[in-house]
N, C-alpha and C positions, 0 to 999 in steps of 0.2 A: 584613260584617254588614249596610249596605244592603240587600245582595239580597234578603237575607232578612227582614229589616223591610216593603221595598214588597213581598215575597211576600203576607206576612203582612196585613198592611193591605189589598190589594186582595182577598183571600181575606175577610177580615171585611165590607168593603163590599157586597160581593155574598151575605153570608150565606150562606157556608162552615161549617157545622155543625163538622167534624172534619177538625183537622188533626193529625198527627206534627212534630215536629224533631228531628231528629239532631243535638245538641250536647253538647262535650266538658266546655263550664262552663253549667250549668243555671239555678243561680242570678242568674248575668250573663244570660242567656237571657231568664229572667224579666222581669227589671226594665229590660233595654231593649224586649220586645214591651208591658209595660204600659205603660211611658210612650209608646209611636209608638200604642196602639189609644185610652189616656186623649185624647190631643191629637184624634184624627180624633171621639171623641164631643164633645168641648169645641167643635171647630167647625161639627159640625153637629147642635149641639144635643140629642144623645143622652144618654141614661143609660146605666146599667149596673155590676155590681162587679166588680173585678178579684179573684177567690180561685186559692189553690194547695192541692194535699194531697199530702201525703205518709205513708207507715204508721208514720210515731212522732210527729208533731204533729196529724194528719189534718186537717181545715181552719183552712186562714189567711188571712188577710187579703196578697195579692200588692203590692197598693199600699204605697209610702209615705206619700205627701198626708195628711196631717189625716182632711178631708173624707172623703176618701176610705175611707181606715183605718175610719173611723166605719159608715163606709156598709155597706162590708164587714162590718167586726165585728156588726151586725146583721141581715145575709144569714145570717151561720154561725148566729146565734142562732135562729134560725125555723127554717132548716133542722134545726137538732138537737136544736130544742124544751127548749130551756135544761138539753140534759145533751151534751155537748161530746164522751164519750167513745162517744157512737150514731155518731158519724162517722171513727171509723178502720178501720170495716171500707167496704172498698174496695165491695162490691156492695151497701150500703145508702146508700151515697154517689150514686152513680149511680142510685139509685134515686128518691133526693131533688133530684137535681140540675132536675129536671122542675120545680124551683118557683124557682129562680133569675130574677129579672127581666130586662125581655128587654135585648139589649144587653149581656150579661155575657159575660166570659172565664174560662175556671175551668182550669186549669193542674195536671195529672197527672205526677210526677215519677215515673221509674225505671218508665213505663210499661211495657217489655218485661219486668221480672220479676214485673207481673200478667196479662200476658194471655198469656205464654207461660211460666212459670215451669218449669216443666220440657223445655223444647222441644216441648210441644206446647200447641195454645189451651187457656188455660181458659174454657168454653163459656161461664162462666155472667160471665166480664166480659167478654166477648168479645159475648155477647148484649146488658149493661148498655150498653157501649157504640154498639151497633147501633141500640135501644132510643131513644137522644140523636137520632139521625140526624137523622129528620122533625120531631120537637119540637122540635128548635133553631132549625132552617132558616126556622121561620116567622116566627122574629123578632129576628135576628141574633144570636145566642148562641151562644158558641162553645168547642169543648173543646179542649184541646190538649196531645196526649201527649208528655212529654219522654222522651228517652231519650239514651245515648251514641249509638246507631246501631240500630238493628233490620230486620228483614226482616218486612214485614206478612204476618198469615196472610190467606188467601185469602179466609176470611168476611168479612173487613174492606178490604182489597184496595181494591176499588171504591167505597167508602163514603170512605178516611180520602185527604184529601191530604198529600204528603210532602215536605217539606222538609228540606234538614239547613244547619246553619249555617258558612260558610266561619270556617278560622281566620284573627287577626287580620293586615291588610294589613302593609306599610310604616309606613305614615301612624297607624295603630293604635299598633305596636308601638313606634315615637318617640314617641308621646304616653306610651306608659306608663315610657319607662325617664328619659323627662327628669320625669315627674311625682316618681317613685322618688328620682333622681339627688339634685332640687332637695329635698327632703324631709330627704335623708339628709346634704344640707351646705348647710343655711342658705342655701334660696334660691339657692344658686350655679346654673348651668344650664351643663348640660358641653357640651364643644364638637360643633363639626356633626363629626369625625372619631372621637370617641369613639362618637356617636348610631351612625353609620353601620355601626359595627362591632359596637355591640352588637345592631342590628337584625339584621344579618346571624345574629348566633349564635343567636339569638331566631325566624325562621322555622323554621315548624312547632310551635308550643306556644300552646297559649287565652292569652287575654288574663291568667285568672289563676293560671298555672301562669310564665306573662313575666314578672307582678311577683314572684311569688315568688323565681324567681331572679335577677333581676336586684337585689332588697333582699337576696338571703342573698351576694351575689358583690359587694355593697357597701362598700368597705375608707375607711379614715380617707384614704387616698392617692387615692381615684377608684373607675373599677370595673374587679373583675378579668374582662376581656375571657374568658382561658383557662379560669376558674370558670365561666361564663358556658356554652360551649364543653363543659366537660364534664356539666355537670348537664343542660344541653340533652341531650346523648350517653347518659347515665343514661334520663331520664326515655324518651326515643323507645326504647330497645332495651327499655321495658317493652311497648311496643308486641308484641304477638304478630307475630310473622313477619317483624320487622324487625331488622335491626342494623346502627346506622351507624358512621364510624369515619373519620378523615383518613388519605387515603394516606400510607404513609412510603414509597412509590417509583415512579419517573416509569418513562415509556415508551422512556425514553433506557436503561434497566437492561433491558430485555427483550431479550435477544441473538436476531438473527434474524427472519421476519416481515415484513421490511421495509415491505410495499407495502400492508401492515392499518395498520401504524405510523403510516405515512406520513397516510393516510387519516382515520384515526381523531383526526391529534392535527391536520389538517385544520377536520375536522366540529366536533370542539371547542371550538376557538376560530371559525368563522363560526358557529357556531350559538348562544353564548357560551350555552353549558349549565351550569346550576348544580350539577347530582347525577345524577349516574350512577349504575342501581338495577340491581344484579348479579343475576341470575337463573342460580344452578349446576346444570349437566346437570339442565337443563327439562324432555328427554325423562322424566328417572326421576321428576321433581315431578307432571308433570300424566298420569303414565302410567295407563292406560285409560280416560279422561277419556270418551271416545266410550260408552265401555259400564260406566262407573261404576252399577252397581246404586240406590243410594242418591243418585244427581247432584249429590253434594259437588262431589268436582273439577272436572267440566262446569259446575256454579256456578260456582266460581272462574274457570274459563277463560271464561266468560261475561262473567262481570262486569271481570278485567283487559283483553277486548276492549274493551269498551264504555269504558271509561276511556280507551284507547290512541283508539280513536276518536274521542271529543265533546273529548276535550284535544289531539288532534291530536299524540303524544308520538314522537318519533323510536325505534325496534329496531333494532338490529343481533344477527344469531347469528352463534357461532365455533363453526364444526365440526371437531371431529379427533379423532384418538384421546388417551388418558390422559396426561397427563405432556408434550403438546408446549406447553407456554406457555399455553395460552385464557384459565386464570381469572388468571394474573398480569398478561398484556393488560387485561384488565378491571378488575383493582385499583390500576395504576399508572398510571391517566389523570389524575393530578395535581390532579384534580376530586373534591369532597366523594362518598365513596359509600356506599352503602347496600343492602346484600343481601335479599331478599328470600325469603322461604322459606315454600312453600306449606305446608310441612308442618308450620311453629309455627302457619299460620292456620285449620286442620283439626279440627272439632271433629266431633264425633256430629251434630250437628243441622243440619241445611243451609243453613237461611236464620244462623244465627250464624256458620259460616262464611261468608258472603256479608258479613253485616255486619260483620264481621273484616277481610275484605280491600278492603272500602269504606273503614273508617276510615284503613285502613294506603295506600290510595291518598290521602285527604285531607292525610296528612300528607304523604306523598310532594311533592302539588301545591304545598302550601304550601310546603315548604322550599326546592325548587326554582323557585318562583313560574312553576311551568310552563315553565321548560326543562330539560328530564327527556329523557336516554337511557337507554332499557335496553338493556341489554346480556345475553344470553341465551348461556348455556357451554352445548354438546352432545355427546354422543358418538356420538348417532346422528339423524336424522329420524325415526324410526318412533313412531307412534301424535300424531304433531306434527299436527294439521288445517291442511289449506291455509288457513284462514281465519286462524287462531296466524300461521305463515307471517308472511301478506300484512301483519300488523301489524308484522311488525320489516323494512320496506321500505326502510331505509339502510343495508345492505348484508348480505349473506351470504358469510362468508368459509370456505372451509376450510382448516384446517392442517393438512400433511401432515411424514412425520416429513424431521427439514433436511437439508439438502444437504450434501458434503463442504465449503463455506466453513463455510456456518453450526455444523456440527458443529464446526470449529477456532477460531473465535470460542467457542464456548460451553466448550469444555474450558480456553482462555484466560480465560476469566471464572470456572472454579470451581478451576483451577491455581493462577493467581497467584500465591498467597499461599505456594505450597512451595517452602522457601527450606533445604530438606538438598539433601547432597551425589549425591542419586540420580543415578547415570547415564543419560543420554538413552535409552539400551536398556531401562533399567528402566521407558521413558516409552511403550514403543511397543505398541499398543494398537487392536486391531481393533475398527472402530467403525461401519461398513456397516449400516444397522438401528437405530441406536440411537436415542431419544428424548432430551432435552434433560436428564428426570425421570433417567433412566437414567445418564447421565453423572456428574450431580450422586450417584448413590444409590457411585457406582464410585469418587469424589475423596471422598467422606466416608468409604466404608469403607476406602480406604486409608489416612485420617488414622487414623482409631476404632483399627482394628486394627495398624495400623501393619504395614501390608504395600506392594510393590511397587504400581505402579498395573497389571501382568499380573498378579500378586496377584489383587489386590481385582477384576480384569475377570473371573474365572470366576467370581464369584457371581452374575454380571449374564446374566440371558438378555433379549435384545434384543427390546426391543417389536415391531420385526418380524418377529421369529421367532415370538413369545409369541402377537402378534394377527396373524399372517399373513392368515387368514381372512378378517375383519371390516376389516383395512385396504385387500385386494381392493374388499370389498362398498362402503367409502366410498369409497374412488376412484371406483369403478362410479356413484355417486349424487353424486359431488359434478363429476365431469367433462363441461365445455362448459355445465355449470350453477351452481355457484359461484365465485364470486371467489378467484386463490390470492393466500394470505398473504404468499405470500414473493414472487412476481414479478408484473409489471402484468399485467392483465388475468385471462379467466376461467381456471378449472385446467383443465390437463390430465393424464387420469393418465401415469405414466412407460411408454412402450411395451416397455420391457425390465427385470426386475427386476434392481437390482446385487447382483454380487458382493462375497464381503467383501475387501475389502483393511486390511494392514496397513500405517498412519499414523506414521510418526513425531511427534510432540510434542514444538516447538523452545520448553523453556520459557524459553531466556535470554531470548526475546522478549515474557514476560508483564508487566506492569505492578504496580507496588502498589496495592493499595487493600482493599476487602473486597469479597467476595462477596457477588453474590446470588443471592437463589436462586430457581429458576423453580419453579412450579406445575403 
């Protein structure tokens, strides 16, 4: 909120006619720019009132002060020539705003559903405020459009500066759960290991959506940390295009891989990353982004550049075909994570899409207080621009389908648990080609069905049978060019395809426990 206060302020100093903010609590908004603009007139002597309007109170007084209130409450009156109801329409507001004294702030709420109410401008506020521009400038008065987030139309563009408001730091969000805490038990002040934890669960939420829940997760015994945690989890997957969610399974569960494994749980901990933001088969999200008619998608890929750049945020993509591990790699980094999906943030209108996926990076930045990986699942490169690429610069891995070890780890890991009298013959099972997905789809329909694991292996046509094709073409793109997953350094593809051979499966060697399942 600093930044945006001395934004603010040094914009008014130099008589800044029109500015924008982008913030999630508007009200709070208010009342910390009035107090930072009252204090800079108070010092140097200035005048001026502080009002706000909105289409069901239309003007009010933005001050609390006395004084001030008073001063105000007689701005509204002149302006609306003692009938109070001439001023809720929006373009005779702006009409009159021309006679406000100089030195005033006048504060427009839910600005973007006036001047773009349909997704396209309405001319005629779009002109009201154009209109302010040079009248203001000459004697420091100034307007200021609130909104959650918008994308300026282009008549305004050059005319309005843009701000948006950071959500609350650290240091903010302590203040608000020890004020809450001490409120709700008689002065008590909870300890520095409680604070800690509830700030944590509290990045990524305004200041008063913080106290809200940290008063409703308020217990006679303390607070409840896990309430905390989940209404957090509630309120952000209201967020369009977001949904977050606590791993239930580590990297240690992902059979195979090894050398992505290895790497990734690396980078994790030196890079001590808060949230991991999953991006599923990218290709199909930002596909035809390059030749989008309309330039939604190209927005969006626009603007997730720009964010990966000025925040400097670590990328990684996983290439491979369907069913080898990727998106489970990506969910089992132990690390808070968070999916991301272009297509909840897709709207008709372009610029709302844009401001859709700004907001949903704001909270991103917050929760993870800027150490953010994303992680990007593909099944192919095509239509991906070298530029997308170059932003997920920590590593490009492909997975290719496993090897005969990894294949015997993995049927140990969805086996275990079969514990009839089958004969080891009943276990043996051609497996040359197959996908990890596949294996799994082969140990559950012999449960389901209750067949042989030969049984249940003829419903299975093996992914490299299936994607014979397409697993050529990625070999072809991802050899002496990507990193392999399962061995050090870059891949290469196999110079001979194998044949199938049939595997015996020694289950007296599998262990207890439960399965899991890959992705």
């Amino acid at each position: 909120m600093a930044t945006l206060l001395e934004d603010v302020r040094r914009a008014y100093l130099v008589s800044t006619p029109l500015i924008s903010i982008g913030t999630p609590d508007a009200a709070s908004t208010v009342v910390s720019v009035v107090k930072e603009i009252e204090a800079v007139q108070a010092k140097n002597g200035k005048h001026g009132v502080s009002l706000q309007w909105d289409a069901v109170r239309g003007m009010t007084p933005a001050s609390s002060g006395t004084t001030h209130v008073k001063q105000a409450t007689a701005a509204i009156t002149a302006l609306s020539d003692n009938n109070p109801d001439s001023l809720l329409n929006p373009v005779e507001v702006l009409n009159r705003l021309t006679q406000v004294e100089q030195g005033s702030i006048v504060f427009l709420h839910n600005a973007h559903l006036l001047i773009a109410p349909d997704g396209k401008p309405a001319i005629d506020i779009v002109q009201g405020i154009y209109n302010l521009r040079d009248q203001f400038k000459v004697n420091q008065r100034m307007l200021v459009l609130l909104s959650p987030g918008m994308t300026m139309p282009r008549e305004l563009s050059h005319d309005v500066m843009t701000y948006d408001e950071p959500l609350p730091d650290g240091e903010a969000l302590k203040a608000v759960v020890t004020s809450v805490y001490e409120a709700g038990h008689d002065q008590q002040s909870p300890g520095a290991a409680l604070i800690e934890d509830a700030v944590e669960a509290l990045f990524g939420l305004s200041r008063f959506t913080s106290e809200q829940v940290t008063a409703m997760s308020l217990t006679k015994d303390g607070l409840d940390i896990d309430g905390l945690w989940d209404r957090k989890k509630a309120m952000i997957d209201d967020t369009p295009g977001l949904t977050i969610w606590m791993p239930t399974t580590t990297l240690d569960d992902v059979i195979g891989y090894d050398n992505c494994k290895t790497y990734l749980k690396s980078f994790l901990e030196k890079k001590d990353i808060n949230l991991v933001v999953w991006i599923d088969e990218i290709e199909k999200q930002l596909h035809g982004a390059e030749g989008e008619s309309n330039g939604i998608v190209m927005d969006q890929v626009n603007v997730l550049l720009q964010e990966m750049q000025e925040r400097q945020y670590d990328g990684m993509v996983f290439m491979g075909l369907p069913g080898t591990g990727k998106s489970m790699m990506s969910q089992s980094t132990g690390t808070l994570t968070c999916q991301l999906d272009f297509g909840g943030l897709m709207n008709s209108l372009v610029g709302e899409s844009q401001s859709r996926l700004r907001q949903a990076m704001n909270i991103i930045h917050a929760v993870s207080r800027g150490k953010v990986l994303f992680l990007a699942t593909c099944n192919s490169t095509a239509g991906l621009s070298p530029a997308l690429m170059r932003r997920f610069k920590s590593g490009k891995f492909f997975f290719d389908l496993p090897n005969a070890q990894d294949r015997k780890a993995i049927w140990k890991n969805y086996c275990h648990w079969r514990n009839d009298e089958d004969s080891l013959e009943d276990l043996m099972v051609p497996d040359d080609g197959w996908s990890p997905a596949n294996i799994q789809v082969c140990v559950e329909t012999s449960q389901t069905l209750d067949l042989t694991m030969k049984e249940a292996a003829t419903y299975i046509v093996p992914e490299g049978q299936a994607s014979a094709r397409s697993i050529e073409a990625l070999r072809s793109q991802a050899d002496g060019v990507w990193i392999s997953a399962s061995e050090s350094g870059p891949y290469h593809r196999p110079t001979n395809t194998p044949t199938e051979q049939t595997r015996q499966i020694d289950v007296s060697s599998f262990d207890a426990g439960d399965a899991h399942k890959l992705n």
